[in-house]
C-alpha positions as CSV (number, residue, x, y, z in Angstrom):
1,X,0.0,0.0,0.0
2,X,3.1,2.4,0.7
3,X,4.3,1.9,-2.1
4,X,1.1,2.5,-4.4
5,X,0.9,6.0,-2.4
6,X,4.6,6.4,-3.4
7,X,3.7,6.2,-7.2
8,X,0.9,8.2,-6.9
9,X,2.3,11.2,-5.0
10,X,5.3,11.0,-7.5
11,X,3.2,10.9,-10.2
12,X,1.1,14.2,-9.2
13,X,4.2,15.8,-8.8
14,X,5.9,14.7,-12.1
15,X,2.2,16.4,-13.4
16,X,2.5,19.5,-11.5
17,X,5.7,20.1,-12.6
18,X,4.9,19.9,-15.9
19,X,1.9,21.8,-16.1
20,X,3.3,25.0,-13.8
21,X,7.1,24.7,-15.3
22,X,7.2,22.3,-18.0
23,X,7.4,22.8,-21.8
24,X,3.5,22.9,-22.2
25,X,2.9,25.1,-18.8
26,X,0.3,27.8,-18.5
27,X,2.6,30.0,-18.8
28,X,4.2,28.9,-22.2
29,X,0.7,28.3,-23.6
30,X,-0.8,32.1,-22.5
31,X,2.6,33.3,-24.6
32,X,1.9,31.3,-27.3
33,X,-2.0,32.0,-27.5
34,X,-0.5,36.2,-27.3
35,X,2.1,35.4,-30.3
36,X,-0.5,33.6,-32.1
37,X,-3.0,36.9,-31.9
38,X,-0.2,39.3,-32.8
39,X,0.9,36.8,-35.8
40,X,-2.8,37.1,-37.1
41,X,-3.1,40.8,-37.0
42,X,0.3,41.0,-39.2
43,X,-1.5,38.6,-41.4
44,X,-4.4,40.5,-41.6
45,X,-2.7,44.1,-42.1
46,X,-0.4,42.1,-44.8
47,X,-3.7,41.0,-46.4
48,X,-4.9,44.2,-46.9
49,X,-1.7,46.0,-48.3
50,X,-1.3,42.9,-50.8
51,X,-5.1,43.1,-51.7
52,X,-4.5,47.6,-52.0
53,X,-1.3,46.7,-54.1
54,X,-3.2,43.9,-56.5
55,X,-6.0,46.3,-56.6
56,X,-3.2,49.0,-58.1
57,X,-1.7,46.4,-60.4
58,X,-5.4,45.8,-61.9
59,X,-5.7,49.3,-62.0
60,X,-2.1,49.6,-63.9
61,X,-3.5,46.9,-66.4
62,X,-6.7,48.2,-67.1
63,X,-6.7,51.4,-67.9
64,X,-4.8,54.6,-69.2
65,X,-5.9,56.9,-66.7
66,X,-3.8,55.6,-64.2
67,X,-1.2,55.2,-65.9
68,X,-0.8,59.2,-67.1
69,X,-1.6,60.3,-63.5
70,X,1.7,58.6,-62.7
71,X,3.3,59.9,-65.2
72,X,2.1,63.4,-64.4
73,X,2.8,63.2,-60.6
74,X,5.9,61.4,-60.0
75,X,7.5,62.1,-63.5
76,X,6.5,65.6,-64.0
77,X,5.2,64.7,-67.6
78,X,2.6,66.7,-69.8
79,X,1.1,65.8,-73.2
80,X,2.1,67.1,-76.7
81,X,-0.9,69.0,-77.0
82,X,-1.1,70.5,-73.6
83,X,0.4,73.7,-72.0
84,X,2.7,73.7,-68.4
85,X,2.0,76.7,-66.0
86,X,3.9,76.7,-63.3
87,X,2.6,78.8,-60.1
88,X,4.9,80.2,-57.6
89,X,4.0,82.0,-54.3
């Protein structure tokens, strides 16, 4: 009989040590579940930029218009027919 109490009370504490210190403790899974969140935000924001930037690329594709306001913005370009008036203040 001592010795089934012996295996028992060593076992409880071979479980209590693993749950409170062990590599799957409370402690290690409340990390993990916080990583996990903060891994699924990033996935989300990276979702949306990819789905902005593939919604630009259709744009890019599709049409003209985006394609001279480019042009015009970040290449200073005009058309033949057009005239440049520059502004300053």
């Amino acid at each position: 009989m001592k010795l089934l109490i012996l295996i028992l009370i060593c076992l409880i504490m071979h479980f209590q040590y693993r749950l409170w210190l062990g590599d799957a403790s409370l402690a290690r899974l409340q990390e993990s579940r916080q990583r996990l969140e903060q891994l699924s935000k990033d996935v989300q924001e990276k979702k949306e930029r990819n789905n902005s930037l593939l919604a630009e690329v259709n744009d890019l594709r599709k049409g003209q218009e985006t394609i001279e306001e480019r042009a015009r913005y970040d290449l200073g370009m005009i058309k033949e027919t057009e005239t440049f008036f520059q502004v300053l203040e």
